[in-house]
MDAnalysis code that builds the backbone (N, CA, C; Angstrom):
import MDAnalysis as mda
import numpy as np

u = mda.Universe.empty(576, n_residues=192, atom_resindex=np.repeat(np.arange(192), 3), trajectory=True)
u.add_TopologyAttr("name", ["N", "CA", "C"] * 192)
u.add_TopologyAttr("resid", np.arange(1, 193))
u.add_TopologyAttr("resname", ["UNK", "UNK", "UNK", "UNK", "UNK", "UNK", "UNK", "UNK", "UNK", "UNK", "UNK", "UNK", "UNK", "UNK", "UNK", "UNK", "UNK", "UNK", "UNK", "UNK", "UNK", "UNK", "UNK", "UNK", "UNK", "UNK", "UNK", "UNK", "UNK", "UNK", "UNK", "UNK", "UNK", "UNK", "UNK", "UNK", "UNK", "UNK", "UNK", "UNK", "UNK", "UNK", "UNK", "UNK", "UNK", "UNK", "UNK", "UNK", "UNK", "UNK", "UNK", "UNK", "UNK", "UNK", "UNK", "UNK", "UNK", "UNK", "UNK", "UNK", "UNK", "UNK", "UNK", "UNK", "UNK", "UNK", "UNK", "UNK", "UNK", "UNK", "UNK", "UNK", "UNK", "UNK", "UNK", "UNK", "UNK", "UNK", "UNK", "UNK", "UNK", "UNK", "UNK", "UNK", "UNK", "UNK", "UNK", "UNK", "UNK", "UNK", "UNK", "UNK", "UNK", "UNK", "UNK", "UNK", "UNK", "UNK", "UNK", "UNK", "UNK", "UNK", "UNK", "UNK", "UNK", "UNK", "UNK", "UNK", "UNK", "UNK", "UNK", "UNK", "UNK", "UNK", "UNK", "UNK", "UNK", "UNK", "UNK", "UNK", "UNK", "UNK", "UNK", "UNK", "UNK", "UNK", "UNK", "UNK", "UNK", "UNK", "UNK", "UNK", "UNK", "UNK", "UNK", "UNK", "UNK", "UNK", "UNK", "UNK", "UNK", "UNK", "UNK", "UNK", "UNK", "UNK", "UNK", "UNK", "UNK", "UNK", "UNK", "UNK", "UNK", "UNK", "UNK", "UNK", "UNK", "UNK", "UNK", "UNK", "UNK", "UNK", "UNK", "UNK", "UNK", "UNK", "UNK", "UNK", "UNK", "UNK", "UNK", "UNK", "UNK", "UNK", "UNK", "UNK", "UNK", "UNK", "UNK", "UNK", "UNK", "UNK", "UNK", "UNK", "UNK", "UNK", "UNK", "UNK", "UNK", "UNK", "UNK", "UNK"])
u.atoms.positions = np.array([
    [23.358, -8.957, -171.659],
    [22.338, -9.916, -172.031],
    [21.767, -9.502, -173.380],
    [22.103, -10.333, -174.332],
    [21.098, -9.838, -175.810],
    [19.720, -10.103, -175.537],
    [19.262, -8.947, -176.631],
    [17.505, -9.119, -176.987],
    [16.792, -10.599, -176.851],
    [17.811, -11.548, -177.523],
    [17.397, -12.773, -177.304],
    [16.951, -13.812, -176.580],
    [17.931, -13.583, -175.289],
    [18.002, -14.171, -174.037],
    [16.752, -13.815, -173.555],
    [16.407, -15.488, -173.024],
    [15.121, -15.549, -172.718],
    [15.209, -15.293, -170.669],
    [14.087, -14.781, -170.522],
    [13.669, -13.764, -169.243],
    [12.867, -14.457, -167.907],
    [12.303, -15.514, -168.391],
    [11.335, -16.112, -167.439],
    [11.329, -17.005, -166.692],
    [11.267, -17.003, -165.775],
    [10.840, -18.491, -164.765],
    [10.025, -19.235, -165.256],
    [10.064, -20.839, -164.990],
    [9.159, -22.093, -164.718],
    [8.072, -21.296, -163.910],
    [6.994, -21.656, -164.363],
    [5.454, -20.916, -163.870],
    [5.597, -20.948, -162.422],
    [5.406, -21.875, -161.498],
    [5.274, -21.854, -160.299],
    [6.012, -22.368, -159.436],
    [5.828, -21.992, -157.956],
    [7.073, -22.601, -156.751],
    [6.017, -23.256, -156.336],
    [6.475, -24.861, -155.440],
    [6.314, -25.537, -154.598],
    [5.222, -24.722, -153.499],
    [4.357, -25.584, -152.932],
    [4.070, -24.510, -151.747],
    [4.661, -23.938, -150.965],
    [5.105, -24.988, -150.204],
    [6.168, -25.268, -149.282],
    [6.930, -23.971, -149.423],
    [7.330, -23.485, -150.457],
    [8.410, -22.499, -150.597],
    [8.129, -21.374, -150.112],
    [6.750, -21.265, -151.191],
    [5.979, -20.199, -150.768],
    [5.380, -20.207, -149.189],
    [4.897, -20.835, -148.566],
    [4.765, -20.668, -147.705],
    [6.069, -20.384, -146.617],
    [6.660, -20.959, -146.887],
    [8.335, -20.690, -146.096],
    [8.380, -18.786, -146.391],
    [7.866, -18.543, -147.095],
    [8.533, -16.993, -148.171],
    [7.504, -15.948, -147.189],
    [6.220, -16.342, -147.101],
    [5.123, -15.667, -146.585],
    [6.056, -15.508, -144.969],
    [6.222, -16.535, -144.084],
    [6.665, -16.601, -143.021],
    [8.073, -15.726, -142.613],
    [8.584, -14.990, -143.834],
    [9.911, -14.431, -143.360],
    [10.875, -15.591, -143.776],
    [11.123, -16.487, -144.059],
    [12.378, -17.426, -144.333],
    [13.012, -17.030, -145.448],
    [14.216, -16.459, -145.152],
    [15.517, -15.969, -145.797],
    [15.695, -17.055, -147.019],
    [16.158, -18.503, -146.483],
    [15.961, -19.241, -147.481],
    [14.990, -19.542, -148.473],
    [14.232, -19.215, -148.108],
    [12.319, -19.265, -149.246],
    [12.891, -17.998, -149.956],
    [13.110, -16.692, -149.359],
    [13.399, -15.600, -150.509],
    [14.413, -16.041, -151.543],
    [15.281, -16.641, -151.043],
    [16.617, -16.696, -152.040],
    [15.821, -17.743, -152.749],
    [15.085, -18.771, -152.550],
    [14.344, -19.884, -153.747],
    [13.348, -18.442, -154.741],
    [12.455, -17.724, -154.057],
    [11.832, -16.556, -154.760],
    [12.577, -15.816, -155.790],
    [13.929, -15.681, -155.201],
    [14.144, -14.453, -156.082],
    [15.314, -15.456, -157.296],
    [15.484, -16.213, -156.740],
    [15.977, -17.529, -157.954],
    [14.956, -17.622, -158.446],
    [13.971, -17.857, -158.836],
    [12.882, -18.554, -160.014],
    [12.201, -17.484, -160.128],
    [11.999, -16.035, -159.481],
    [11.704, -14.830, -160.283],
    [12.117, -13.602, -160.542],
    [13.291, -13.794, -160.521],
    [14.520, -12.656, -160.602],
    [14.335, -12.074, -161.924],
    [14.710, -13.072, -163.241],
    [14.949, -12.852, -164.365],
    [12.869, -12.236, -164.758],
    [12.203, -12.545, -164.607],
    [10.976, -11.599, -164.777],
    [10.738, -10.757, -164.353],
    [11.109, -10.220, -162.900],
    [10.982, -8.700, -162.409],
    [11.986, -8.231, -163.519],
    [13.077, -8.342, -163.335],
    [14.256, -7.791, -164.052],
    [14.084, -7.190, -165.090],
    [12.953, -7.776, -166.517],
    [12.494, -8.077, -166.894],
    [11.608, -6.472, -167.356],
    [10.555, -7.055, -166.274],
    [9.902, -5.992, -166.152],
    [9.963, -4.755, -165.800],
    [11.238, -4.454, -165.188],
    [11.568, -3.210, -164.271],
    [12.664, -2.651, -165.843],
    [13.341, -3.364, -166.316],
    [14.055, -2.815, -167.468],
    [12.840, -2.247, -168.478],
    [11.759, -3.190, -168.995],
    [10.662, -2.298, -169.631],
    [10.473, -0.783, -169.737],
    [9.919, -0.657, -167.737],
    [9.581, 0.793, -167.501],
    [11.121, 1.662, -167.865],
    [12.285, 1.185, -166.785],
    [13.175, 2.336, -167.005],
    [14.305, 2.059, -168.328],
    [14.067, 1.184, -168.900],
    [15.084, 1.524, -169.986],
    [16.355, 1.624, -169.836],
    [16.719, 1.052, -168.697],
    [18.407, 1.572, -168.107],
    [18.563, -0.329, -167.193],
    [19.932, -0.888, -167.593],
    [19.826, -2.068, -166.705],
    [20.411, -1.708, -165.830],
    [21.330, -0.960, -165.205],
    [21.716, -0.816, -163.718],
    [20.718, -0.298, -162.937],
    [19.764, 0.492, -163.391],
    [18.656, 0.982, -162.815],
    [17.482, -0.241, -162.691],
    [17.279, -1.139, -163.707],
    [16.665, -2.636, -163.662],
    [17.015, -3.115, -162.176],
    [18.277, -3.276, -162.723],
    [18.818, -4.422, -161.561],
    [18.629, -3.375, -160.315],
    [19.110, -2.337, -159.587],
    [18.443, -1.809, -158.829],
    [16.972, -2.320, -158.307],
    [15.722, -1.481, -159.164],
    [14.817, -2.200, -158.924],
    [14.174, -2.912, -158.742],
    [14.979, -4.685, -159.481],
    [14.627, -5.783, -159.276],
    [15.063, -6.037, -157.560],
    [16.154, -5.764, -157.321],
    [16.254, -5.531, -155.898],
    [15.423, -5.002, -154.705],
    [15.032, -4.072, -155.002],
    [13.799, -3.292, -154.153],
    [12.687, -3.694, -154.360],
    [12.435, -4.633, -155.445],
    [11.112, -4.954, -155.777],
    [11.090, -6.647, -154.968],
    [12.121, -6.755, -154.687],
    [11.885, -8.275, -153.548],
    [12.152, -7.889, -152.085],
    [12.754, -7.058, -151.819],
    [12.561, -6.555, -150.084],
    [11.433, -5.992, -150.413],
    [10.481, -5.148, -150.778],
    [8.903, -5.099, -150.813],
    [8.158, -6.277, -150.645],
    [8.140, -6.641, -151.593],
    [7.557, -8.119, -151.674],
    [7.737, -9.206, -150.194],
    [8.876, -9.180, -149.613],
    [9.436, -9.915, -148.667],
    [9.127, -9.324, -147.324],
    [8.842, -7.875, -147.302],
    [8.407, -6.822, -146.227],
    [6.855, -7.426, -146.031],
    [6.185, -7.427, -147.039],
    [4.742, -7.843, -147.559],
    [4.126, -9.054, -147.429],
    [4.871, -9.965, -147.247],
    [4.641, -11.330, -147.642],
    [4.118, -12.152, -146.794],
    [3.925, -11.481, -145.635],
    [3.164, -11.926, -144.531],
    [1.729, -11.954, -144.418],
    [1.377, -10.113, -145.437],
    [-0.147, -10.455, -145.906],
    [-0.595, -10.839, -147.347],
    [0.343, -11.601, -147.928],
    [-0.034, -12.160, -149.223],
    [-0.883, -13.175, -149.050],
    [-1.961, -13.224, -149.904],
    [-2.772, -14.096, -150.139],
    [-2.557, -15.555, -150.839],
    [-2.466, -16.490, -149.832],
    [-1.761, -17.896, -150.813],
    [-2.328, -18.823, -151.158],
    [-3.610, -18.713, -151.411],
    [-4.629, -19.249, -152.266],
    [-4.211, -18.491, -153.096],
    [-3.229, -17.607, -153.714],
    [-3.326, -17.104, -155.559],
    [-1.801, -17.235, -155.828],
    [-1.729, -17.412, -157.004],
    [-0.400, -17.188, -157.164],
    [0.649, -16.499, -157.256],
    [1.530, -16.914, -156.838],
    [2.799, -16.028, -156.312],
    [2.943, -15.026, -157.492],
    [3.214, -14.941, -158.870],
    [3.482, -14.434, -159.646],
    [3.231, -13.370, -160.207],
    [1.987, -13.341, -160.304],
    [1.297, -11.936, -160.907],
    [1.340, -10.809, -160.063],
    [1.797, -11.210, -158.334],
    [1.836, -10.728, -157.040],
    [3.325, -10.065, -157.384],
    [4.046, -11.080, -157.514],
    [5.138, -9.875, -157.590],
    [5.414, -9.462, -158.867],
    [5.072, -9.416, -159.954],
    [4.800, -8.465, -160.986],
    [4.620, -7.543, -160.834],
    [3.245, -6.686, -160.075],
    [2.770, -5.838, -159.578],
    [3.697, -5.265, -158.762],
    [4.125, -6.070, -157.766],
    [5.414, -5.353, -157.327],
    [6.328, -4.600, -157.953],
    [6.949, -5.407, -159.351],
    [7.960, -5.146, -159.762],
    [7.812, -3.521, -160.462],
    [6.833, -3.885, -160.990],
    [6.185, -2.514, -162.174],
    [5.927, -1.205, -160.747],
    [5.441, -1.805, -159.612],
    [5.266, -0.268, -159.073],
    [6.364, 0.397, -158.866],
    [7.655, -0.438, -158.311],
    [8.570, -0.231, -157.984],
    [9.573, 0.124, -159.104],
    [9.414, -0.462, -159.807],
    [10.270, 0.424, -161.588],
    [9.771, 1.863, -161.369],
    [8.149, 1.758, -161.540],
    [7.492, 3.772, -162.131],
    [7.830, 4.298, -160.862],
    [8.300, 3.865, -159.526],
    [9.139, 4.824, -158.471],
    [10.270, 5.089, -158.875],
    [11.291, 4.327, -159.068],
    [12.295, 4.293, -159.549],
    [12.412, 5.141, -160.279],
    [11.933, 5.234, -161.694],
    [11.201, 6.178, -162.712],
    [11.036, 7.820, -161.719],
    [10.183, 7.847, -161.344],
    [9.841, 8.955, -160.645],
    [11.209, 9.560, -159.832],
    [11.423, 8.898, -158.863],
    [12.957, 9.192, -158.375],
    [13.677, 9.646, -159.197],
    [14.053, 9.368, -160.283],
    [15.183, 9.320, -161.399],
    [15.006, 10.884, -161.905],
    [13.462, 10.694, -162.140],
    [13.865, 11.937, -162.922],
    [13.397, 13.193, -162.296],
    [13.133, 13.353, -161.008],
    [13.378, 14.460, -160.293],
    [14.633, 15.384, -160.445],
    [13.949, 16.734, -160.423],
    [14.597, 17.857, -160.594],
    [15.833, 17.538, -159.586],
    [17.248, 18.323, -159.908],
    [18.404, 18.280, -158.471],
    [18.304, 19.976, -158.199],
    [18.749, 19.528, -157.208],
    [18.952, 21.225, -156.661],
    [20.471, 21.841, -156.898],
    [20.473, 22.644, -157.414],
    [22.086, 23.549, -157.337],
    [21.988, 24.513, -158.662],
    [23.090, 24.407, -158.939],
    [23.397, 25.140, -160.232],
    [23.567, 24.203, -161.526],
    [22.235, 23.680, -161.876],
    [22.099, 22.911, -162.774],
    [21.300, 23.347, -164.011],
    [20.923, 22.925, -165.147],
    [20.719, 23.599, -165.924],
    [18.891, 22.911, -166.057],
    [17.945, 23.707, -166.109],
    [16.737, 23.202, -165.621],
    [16.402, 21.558, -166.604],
    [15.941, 21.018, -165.499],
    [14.977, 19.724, -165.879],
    [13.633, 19.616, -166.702],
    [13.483, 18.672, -167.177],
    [11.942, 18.822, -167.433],
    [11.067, 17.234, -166.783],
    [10.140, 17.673, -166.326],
    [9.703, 16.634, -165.992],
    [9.379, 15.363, -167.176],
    [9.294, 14.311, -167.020],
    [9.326, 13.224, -167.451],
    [7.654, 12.451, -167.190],
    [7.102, 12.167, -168.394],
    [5.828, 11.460, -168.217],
    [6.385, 9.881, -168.556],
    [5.417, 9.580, -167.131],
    [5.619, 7.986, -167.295],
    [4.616, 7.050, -167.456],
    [4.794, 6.392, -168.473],
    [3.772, 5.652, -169.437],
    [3.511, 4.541, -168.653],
    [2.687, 4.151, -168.009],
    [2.329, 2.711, -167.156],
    [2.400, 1.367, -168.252],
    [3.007, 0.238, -168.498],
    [3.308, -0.447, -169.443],
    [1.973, -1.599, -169.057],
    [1.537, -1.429, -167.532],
    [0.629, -2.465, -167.756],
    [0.678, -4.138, -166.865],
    [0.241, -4.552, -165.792],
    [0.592, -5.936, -165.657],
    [0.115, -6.860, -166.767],
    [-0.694, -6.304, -167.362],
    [-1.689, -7.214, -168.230],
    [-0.743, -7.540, -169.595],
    [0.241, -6.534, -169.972],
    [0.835, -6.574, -170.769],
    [2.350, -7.027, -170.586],
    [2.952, -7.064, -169.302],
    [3.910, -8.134, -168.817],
    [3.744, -9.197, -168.435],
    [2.432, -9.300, -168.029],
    [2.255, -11.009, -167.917],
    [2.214, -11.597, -169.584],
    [1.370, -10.429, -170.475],
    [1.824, -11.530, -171.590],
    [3.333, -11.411, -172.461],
    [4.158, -10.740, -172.051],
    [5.809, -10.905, -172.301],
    [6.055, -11.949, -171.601],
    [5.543, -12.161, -170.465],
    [6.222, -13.003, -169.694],
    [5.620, -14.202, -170.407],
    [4.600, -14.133, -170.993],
    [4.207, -15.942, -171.413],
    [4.760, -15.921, -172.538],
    [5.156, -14.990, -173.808],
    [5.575, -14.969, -174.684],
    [7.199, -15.646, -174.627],
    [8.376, -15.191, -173.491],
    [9.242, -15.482, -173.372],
    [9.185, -17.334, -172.713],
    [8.299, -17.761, -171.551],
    [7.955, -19.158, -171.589],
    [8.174, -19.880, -173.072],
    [6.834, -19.652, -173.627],
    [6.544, -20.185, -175.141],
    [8.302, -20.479, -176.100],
    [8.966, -19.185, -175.709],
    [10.358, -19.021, -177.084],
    [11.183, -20.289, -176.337],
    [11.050, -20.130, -174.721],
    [11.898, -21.505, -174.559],
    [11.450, -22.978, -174.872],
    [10.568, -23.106, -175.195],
    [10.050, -24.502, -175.636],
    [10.800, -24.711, -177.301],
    [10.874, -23.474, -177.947],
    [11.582, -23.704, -179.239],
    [12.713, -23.990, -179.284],
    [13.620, -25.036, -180.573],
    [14.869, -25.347, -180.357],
    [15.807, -24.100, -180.268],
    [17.664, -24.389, -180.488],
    [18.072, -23.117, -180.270],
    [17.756, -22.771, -181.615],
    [17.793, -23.608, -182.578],
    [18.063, -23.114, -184.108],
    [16.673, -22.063, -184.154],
    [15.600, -22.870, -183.719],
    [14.736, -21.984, -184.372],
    [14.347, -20.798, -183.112],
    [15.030, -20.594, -182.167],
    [14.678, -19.454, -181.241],
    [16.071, -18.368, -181.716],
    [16.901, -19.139, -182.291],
    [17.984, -18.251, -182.888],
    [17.295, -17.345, -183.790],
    [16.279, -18.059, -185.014],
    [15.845, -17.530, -186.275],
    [14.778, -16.544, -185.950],
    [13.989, -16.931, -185.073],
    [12.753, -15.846, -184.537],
    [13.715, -14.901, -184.117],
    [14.546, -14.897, -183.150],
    [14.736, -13.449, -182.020],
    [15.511, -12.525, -183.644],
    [16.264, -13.169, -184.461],
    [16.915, -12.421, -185.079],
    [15.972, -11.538, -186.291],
    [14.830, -12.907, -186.576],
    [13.587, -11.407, -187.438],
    [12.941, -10.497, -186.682],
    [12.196, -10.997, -185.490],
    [11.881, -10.443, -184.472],
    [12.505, -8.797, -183.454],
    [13.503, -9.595, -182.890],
    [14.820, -8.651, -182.334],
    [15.569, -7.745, -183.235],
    [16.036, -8.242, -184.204],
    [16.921, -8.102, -184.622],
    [16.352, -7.366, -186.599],
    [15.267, -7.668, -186.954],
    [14.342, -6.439, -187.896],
    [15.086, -7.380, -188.715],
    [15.577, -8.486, -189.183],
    [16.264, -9.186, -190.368],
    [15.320, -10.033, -191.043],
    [15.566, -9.823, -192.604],
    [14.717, -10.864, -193.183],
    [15.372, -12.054, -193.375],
    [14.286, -13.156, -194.006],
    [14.801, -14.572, -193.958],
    [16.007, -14.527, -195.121],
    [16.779, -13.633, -195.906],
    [17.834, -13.414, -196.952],
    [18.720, -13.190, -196.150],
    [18.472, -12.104, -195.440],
    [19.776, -11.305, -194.474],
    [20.224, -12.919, -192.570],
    [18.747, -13.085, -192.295],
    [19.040, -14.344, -191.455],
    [20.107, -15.320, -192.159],
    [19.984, -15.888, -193.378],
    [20.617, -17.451, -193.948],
    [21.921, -16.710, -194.230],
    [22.321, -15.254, -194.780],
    [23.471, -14.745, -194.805],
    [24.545, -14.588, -193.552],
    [24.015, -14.496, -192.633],
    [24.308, -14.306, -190.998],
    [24.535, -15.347, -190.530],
    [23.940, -16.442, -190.563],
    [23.784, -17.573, -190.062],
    [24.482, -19.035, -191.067],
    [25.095, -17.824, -192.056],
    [25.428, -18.752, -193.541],
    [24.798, -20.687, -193.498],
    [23.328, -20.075, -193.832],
    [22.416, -21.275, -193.422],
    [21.908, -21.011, -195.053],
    [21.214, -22.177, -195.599],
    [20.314, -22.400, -197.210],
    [19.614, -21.086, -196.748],
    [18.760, -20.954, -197.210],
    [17.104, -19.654, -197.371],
    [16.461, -20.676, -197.001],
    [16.482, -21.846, -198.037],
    [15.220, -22.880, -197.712],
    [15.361, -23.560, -195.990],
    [16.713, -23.157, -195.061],
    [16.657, -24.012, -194.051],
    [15.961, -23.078, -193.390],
    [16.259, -21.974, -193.368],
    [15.781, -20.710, -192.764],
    [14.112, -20.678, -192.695],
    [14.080, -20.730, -194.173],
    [12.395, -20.605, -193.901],
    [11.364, -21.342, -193.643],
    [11.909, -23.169, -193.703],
    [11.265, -23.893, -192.739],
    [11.600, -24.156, -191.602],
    [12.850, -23.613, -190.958],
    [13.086, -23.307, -189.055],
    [11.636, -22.460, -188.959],
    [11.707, -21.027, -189.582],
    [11.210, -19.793, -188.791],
    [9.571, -20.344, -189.129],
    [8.955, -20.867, -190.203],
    [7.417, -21.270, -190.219],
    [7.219, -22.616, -189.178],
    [8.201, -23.350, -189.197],
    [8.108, -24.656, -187.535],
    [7.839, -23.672, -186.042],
    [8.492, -22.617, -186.207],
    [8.661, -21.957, -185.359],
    [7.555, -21.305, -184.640],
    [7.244, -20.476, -185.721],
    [5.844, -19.983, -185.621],
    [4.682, -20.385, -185.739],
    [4.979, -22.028, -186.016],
    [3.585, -22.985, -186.348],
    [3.566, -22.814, -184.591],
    [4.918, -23.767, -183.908],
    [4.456, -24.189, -182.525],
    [4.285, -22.600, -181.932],
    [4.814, -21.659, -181.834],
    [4.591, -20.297, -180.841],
    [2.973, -20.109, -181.034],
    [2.387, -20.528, -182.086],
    [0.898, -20.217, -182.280],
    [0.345, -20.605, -181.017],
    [0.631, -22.297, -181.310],
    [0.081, -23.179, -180.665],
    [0.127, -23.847, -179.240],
    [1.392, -22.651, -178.689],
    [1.911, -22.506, -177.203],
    [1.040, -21.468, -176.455],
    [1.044, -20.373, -177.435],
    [0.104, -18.598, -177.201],
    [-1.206, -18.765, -177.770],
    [-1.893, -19.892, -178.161],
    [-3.158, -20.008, -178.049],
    [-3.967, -19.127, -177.101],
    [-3.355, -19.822, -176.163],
    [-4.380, -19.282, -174.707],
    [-4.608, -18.096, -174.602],
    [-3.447, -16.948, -174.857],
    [-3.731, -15.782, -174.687],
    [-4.565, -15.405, -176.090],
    [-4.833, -15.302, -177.362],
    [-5.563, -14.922, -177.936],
    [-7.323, -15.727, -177.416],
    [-7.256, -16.687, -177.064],
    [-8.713, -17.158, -176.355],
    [-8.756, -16.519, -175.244],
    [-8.305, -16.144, -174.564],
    [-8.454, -15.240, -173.393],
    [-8.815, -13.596, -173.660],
    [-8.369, -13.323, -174.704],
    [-8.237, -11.622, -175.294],
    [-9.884, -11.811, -176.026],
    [-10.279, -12.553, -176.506],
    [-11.127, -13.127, -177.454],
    [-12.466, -13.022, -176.229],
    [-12.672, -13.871, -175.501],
    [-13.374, -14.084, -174.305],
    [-13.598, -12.696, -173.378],
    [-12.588, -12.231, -173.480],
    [-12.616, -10.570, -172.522],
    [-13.390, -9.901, -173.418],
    [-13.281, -9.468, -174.817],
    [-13.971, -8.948, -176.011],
    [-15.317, -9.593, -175.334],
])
């Protein structure tokens, strides 16, 4: 999966689903972990930095969730719920990982693990929403200055596109991402 590829689910499930999901229904999980797979995933690659170890965790982080789901609260939304999941279950993962082995090995050192934050994956997670509302051209041109550390010379060379197409994709671009991620700077603003 490149840097590019966008990560997120459509904001919310049906009740119905959710409530099917709370109750134990196998089928409600498989709707769950379809529309929030790619955001744990997501999030669990953040903490460990490794995708087989991701995908691992994205795994364990929905039998938790699904173990749990009986006392989830469903007056709130499903989402931020298993976020929390996902991230505890990555810094285990994390923790697991880098435990000492026993034998004739050559010594370990322990490993400090940096908590990344729900507050700060929920706003990746709205950030990645927002990039899908942009066309491909201009979600091509962001991920590649963005992702990819290229300026708008080295983009139109790559993309053997004008400069001038380049640099009114990537300012359209960043006009609407403003104006999608509003909310979170009024929200950051308001907490201040």
């Amino acid at each position: 999966m490149s840097s590019t590829t966008l990560l997120a689910p459509a904001p919310t499930l049906p009740p119905a689903v959710v409530d099917a999901f709370c109750a134990g229904d196998v089928p409600a999980l498989g709707a769950v972990y379809d529309h929030y797979a790619r955001a744990v995933w997501s999030i669990a690659l953040g903490v460990l930095r490794d995708r087989e170890l991701a995908e691992d965790a994205t795994h364990e982080a929905f039998m938790r969730a699904w173990r749990a789901a009986g006392r989830f609260d469903r007056s709130r939304d499903l989402g931020p719920w298993l976020m929390t999941i996902a991230r505890r279950t990555a810094l285990d993962v994390l923790r697991r990982e880098s435990r000492p082995t026993r034998g004739g090995h050559a010594p370990e050192t322990d490993v400090g693990v940096a908590d990344p934050g729900i507050e700060r994956a929920w706003e990746t997670w709205q950030v990645r929403l927002a990039l899908q509302e942009l066309s491909t051209a201009e979600r091509q041109i962001v991920g590649l200055a963005h992702f990819g550390g290229l300026s708008q010379v080295q983009i139109a060379e790559r993309l053997d596109l004008p400069l001038g197409t380049v640099k009114s994709r990537s300012h359209r671009a960043h006009r609407r991402l403003a104006a999608l991620l509003g909310h979170l700077v009024d929200a950051e603003a308001g907490a201040a």
